[in-house]
N, C-alpha and C positions, 0 to 999 in steps of 0.2 A: 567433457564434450566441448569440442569447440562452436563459439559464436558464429552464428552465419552474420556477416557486415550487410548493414543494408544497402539496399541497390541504391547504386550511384544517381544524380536526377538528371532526367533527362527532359529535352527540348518540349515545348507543346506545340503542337500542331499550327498555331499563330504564329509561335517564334519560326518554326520551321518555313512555314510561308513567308516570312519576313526575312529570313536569309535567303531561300531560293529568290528571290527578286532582287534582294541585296547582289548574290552573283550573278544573277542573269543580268543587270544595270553593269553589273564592271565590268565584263562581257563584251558589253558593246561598245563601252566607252572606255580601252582601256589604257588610256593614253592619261586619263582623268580621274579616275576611281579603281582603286587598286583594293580589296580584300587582303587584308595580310594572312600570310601562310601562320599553321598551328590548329587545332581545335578550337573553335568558340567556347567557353568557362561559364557554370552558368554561375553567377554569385546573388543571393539576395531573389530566390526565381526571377533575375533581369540574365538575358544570352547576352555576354559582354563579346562585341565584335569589333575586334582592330581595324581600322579601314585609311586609306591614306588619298588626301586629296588635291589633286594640282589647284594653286589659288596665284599662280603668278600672274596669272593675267586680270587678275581684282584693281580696278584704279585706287589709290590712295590719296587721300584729301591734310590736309597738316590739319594734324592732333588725331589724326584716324588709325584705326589700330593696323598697327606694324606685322605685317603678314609675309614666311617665308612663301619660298616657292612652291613647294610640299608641307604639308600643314597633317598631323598622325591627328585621328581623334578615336574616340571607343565609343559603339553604338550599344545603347541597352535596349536590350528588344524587351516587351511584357509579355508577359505568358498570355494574355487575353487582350482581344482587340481595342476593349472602351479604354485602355492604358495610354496614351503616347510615345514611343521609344523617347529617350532623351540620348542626350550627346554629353559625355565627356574631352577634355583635352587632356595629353600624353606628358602634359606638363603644368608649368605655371606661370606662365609668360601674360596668358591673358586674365591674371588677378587683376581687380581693381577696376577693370573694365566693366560698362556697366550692362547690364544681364546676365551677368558672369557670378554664377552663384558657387558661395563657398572656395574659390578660387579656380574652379577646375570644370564647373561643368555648365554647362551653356545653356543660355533659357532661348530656346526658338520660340515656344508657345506664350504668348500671356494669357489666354485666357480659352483652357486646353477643351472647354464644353462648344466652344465655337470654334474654336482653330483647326481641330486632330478631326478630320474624317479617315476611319479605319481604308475605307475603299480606294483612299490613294496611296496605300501603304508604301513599301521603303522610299519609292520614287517623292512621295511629297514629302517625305522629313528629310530627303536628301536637299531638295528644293529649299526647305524651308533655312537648312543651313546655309547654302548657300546666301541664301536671302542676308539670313545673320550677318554673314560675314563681309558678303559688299555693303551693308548699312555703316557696320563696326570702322570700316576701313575708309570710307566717305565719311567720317564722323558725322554721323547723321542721326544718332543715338542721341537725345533728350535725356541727361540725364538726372532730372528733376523728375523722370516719368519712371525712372527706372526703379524697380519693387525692392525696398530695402538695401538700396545699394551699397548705404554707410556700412552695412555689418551682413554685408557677405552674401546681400541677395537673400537671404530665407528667415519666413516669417516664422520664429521660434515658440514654442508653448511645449510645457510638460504637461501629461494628462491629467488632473484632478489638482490643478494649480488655478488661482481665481485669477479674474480679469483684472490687473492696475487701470484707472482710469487719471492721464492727466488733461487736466485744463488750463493750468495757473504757469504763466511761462516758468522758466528755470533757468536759474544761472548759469552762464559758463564758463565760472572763472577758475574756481579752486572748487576741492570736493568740500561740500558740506551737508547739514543735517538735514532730511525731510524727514514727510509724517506720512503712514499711509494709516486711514481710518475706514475701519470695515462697514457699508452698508449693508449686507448681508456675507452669508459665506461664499459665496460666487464674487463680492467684488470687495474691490479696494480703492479710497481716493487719495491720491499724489498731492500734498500740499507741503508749502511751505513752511506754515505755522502748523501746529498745537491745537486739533479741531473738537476729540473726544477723549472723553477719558479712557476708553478702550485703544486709543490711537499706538501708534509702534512706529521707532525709530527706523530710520535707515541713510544708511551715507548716501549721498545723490555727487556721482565721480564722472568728471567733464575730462571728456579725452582728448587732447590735440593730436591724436590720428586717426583715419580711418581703421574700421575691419573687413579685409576681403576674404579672411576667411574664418567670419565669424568670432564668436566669445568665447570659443571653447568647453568643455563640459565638465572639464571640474574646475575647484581654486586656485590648484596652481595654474592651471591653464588662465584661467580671468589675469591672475598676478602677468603670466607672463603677456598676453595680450595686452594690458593696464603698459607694460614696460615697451610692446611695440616687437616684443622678441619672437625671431621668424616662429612659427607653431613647425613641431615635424623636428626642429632645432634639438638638440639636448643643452641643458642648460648646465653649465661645471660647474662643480659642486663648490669651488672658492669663487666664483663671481656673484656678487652681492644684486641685488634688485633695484629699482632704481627708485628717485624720491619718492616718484607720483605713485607706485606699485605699495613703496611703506608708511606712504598718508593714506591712501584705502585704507590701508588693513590696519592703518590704528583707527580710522572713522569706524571702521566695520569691526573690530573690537570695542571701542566706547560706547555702539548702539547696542550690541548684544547683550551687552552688561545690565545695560539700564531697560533691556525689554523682558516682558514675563518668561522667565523659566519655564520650557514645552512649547512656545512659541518658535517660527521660522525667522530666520533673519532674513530680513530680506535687502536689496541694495538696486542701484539702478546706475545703470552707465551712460553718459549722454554725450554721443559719437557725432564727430563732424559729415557733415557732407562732402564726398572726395572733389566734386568740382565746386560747388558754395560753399566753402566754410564759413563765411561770415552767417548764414540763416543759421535759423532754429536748430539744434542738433538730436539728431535721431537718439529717442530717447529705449533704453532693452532693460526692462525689470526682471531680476533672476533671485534667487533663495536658496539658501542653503537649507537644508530639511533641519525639521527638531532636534533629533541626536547630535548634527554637526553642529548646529547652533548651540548646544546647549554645553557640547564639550569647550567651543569656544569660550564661552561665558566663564569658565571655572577653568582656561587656561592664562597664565600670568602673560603680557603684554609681550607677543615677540616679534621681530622683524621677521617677513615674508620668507625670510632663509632659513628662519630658525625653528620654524610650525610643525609641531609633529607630524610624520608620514600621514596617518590617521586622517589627520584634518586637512592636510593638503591637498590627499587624493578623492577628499569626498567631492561628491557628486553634487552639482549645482543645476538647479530646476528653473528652468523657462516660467515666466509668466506672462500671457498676452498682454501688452499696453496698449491702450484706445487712444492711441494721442488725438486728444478733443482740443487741442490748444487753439485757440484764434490763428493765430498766425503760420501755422503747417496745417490747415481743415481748410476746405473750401465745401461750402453748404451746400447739399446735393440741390436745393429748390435755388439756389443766385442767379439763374439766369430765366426764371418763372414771374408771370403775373405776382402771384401771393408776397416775394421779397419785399413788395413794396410793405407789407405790414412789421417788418422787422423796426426792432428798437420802438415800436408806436404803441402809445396807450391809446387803447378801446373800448369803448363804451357799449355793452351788448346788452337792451332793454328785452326781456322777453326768454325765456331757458327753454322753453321747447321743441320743440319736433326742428324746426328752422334755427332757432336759437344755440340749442345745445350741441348740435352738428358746428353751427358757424364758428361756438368758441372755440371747439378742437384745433380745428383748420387753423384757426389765425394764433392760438397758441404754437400749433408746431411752428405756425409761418417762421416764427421769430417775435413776436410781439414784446415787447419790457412786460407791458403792464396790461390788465383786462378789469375791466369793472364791470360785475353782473346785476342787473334790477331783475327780480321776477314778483309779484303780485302776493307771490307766497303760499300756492297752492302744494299739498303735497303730493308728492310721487306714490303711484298706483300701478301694480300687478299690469293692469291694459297697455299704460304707455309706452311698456320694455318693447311694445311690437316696432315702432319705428324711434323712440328719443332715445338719446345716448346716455342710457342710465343701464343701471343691474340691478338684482335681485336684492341685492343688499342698501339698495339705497329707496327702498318704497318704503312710505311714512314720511324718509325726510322732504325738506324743503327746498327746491328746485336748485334755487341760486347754492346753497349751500351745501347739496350734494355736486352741483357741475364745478364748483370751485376747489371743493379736494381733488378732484376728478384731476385737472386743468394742471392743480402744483403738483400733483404723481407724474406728468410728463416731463416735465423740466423746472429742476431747482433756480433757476435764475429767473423765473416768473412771477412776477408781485401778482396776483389775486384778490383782490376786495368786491365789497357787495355794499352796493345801496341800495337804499329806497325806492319803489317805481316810481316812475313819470304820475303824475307830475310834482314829486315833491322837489321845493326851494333849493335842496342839497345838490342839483343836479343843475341852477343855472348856470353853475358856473363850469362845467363842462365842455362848452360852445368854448371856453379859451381853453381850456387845461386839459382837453383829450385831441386827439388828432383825426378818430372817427369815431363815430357814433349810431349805432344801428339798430334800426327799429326792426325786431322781430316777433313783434305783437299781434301786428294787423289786429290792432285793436284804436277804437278812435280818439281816445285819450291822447295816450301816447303821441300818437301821429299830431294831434294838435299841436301839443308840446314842443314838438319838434320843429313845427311851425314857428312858434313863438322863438326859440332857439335861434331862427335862421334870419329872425329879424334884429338881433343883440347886436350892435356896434363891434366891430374888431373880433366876428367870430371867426377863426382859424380852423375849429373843426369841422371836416366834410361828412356830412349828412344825408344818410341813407334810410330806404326802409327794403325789407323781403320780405316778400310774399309769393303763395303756389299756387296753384287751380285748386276747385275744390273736391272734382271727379278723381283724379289722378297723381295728384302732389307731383307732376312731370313736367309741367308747365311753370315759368317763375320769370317773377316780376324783379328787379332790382332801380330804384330811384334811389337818383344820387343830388343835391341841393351841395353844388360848390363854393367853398369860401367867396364871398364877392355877390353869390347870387341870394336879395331878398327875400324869396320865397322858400318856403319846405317844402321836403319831400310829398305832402301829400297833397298840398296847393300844385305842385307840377304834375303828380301822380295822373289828378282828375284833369287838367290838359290835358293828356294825354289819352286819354279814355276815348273821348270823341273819333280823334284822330283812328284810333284802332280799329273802333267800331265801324269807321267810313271807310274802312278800307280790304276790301274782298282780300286780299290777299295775305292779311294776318289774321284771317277767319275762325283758326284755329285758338287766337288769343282770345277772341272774343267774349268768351266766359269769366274772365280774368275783371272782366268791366261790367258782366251782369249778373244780377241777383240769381242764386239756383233755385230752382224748378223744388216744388216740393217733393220731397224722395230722393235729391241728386246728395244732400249728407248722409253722414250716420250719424247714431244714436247710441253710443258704445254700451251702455249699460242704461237696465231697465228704471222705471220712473222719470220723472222731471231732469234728465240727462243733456246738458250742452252738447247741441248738432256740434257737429267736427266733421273735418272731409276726410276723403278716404286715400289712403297713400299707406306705401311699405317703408321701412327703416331704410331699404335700396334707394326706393324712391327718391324719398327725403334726404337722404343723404348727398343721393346723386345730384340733384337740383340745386340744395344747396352748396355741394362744392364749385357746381358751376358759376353762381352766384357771386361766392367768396370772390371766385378767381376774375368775374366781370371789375368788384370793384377793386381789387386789387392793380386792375389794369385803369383804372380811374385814379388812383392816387398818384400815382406816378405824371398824373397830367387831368387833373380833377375836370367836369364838363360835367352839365348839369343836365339832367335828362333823363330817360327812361331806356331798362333795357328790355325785350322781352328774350325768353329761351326756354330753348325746349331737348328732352334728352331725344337720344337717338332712336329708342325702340319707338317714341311716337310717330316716328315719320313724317312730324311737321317738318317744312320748310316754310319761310327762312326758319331754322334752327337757332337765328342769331337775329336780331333787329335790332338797331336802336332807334332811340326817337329825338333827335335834340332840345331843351327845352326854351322856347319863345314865350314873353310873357305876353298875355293874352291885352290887347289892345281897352286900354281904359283903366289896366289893372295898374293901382299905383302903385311902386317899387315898394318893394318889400311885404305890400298889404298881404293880411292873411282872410279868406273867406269868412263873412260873417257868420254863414249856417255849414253845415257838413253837405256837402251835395248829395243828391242819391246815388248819385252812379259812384258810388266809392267804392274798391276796391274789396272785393266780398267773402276774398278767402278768410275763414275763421283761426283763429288763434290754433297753432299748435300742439295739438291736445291726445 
């Protein structure tokens, strides 16, 4: 009985509307847009369509790309509209060029969730080419901006292959040894020395050319890319490979050797940039799987010509690399408030509700170093509602659970913990931290700090935060600048008065008066410390905003008081500050003999 063949596939109802508009546009303009004669093909469910386009009249700028008159390209239409058609070229002329992925096919969209509206269909990806191509030809292309340009435009991974992550720059002279040391099974780290004893060799091979059309997919392919030889090429069977192709693959047999039996080998190519060579070079970690690795291992040392079929034709696996290097990463926060905390050691008095929100923030900011004080209470079931703790850290001791908390975000963060205020260990912080911030709202403390701001040659700038006590929405930030004799909490109560006489920051006014009986809580029953009332949102919110006030004070320290308020409360100003004057009589540097009453009344974050 004969097989019935199945049905041939055909167009979807998208692609179909994407060609009627394709012909009905050449239609009208057809002096410009020409549809090539034949059937549409569908390959890979994309409708591959010939189309040919007048570009003689595109201006040309020196170093812009070189454009005939008629220019062939093939349009891939998607079966479904959230897709983008993309555009192919009829050749390879415009390899190397940058948005030019894999040699041949053209990136109109970068960033296709904003770019591709379905409802302008062929007409705007006709446009969009267009676009392309008088940019390309005006060299007006950036291409320092261009996505993977050294290797071909496309960001490479095989599916169930872990993350490389490198930080540590890299050579780019000759191939040599790295280490990659597993932190879990999802990643791997790039070094250049000997980190673990689970650690695994790999060659790290610096190429003096680019790839425009990529690393290829198997060994021989890398061999021949490694040698520069066109891909598509067949390579004769008497032409030998070249030095740099047979120093790989003895790096990349000495490491296999010496890594455990049923392990990947893995390797890393580090590819120039086609217009900067001189920067950093685009770094592609790839692996050969266990089998191939392991045939290698227990194959005798041969030149890249001589490698059994076997092992030449296997298949070589994509690994994402995170290149975190200093010098190719630019910090998403570099042009934020918070940058000013990078590289700066911190002094954070207090781990609570205000506290242990602040250290997050200024850990991601960039910080070197954070030094935590807390009193030494432990963590409780209640506080998970707004402080940056978890289930697994109640029992422990504030400072001591935010501090593992703090190095689980970033390995380059020294973390230590002292003493509270006011012990000896911490005079000497006023030189040797560069901030220092009171998140106690407690009056100790706040003395202390006082006392701090009166020490000869102190450098570090001195803060205190505090919230209201109805709402934890509302928040105080005093900041006591290098130079200036008084503390935070001697300008604090300045500034109190000021507030309170002033209709217009009415809103703050709670911030400066004692509350009303009933305006705290009492979290838990018996002899329980009042606490105000506020959510994790809250607190959070307030204190980021805080962070980022002084964040914008270190950059240009000023002594004074901020007030702020989040957006759902519907205060205005939203933002005030208060600059600080010292009060007439008050002698420079003096600290208040007694604690005034109108002190600042939010309670400890609890």
């Amino acid at each position: 009985m004969t097989k019935r063949k199945p049905p041939a596939p055909t167009a979807s109802p998208w692609q179909r509307t994407l060609l009627a508009g394709l012909k009905a546009l050449a239609a009208q303009h057809p002096e410009d847009l020409r549809v090539l004669s034949g059937p549409p093909v569908l390959s890979d469910d994309l409708l591959m369509v010939p189309v040919r386009l007048r570009t003689a009249g595109i201006p040309r700028a020196e170093g812009g790309l070189v454009l005939g008159e008629i220019e062939e390209f093939v349009l891939g239409l998607p079966p479904v509209e959230w897709i983008p058609p993309y555009v192919l070229t009829a050749h390879a002329r415009f390899a190397g060029t940058p948005h030019v992925l894999e040699g041949r096919r053209v990136c109109i969209y970068l960033d296709t969730g904003r770019e591709w509206n379905p409802e302008g269909g062929t007409p705007a990806v006709l446009n969009r080419l267009w676009q392309w191509l008088t940019e390309a030809a005006a060299n007006r292309f950036d291409a320092t901006t261009a996505l993977y340009h050294a290797v071909g435009g496309v960001l490479h991974r095989t599916a169930g292959t872990p993350t490389v992550v490198a930080r540590e720059p890299v050579e780019h002279r000759t191939v040599h040894t790295g280490w990659l040391t597993p932190r879990h099974d999802r990643r791997l780290d790039l070094t250049a020395h000997l980190t673990g004893e689970h650690s695994l060799r790999l060659p790290v091979m610096p190429l003096g050319h680019h790839l425009p059309y990529t690393a290829g997919s198997t060994l021989a392919d890398v061999l021949d890319r490694i040698d520069n030889h066109p891909p598509g090429l067949p390579r004769p069977s008497h032409q030998r490979h070249g030095a740099s192709a047979s120093a790989f693959m003895t790096a990349l047999h000495h490491a296999a050797r010496r890594n455990p039996q049923g392990t990947c080998q893995y390797f890393v190519l580090a590819v120039p940039h086609p217009r900067r060579p001189a920067e950093p070079h685009f770094l592609l970690a790839r692996r050969l799987p266990a089998p191939a690795s392991d045939a290698l291992r227990h194959t005798p040392h041969q030149t890249p010509s001589a490698l059994p079929a076997g092992l030449r034709d296997s298949a070589v696996e994509w690994c994402y690399l995170s290149d975190e290097r200093q010098a190719v990463t630019t910090r998403r926060d570099s042009q934020r408030p918070v940058n000013a905390f990078r590289d700066t050691h911190v002094h954070i008095w207090g781990c609570g509700g205000i506290g242990s929100w602040a250290a997050e923030l200024i850990a991601r900011a960039g910080a070197a170093r954070i030094t935590l004080s807390d009193p030494g209470t432990p963590i409780t079931g209640g506080l998970l509602v707004r402080q940056n703790y978890a289930e697994a850290d109640i029992g422990e001791n504030k400072a001591i659970a935010l501090a593992r908390h703090l190095r689980s975000l970033r390995d380059d963060l020294t973390v230590d913990i002292s003493p509270p205020p006011p012990s000896p260990e911490l005079i000497d912080a006023a030189q040797q931290a560069d901030v220092i911030i009171d998140a106690t709202v407690s009056i100790t403390p706040g003395r202390f700090l006082d006392r701090l701001a009166r020490l000869p040659g102190r450098t570090a700038v001195l803060a205190q935060m505090t919230t209201d006590t109805l709402t934890a929405s509302h928040g105080v930030l005093t900041v006591s600048a290098p130079g200036t004799g008084h503390g935070p909490s001697l300008i604090d109560h300045t500034a109190g008065p000021d507030v309170l006489a002033a209709p217009a920051l009415e809103p703050y006014h709670p911030l400066w008066i004692e509350p009303e009986p009933g305006e705290e809580i009492r979290p838990t029953r018996g002899c329980s410390v009042p606490t105000f009332h506020g959510s994790a949102a809250d607190l959070a919110g307030t204190t980021a905003t805080l962070v980022t006030l002084l964040g914008m004070q270190l950059h240009h320290p000023v002594s004074g008081t901020h007030l702020c308020a989040q957006p759902h409360t519907g205060t205005q100003p939203a933002h005030h500050f208060i600059p600080y004057a010292p009060r007439p009589g008050d002698p420079p540097g003096a600290v208040p003999a007694a604690v005034p009453p109108a002190a600042p009344t939010s309670s400890v974050a609890t």
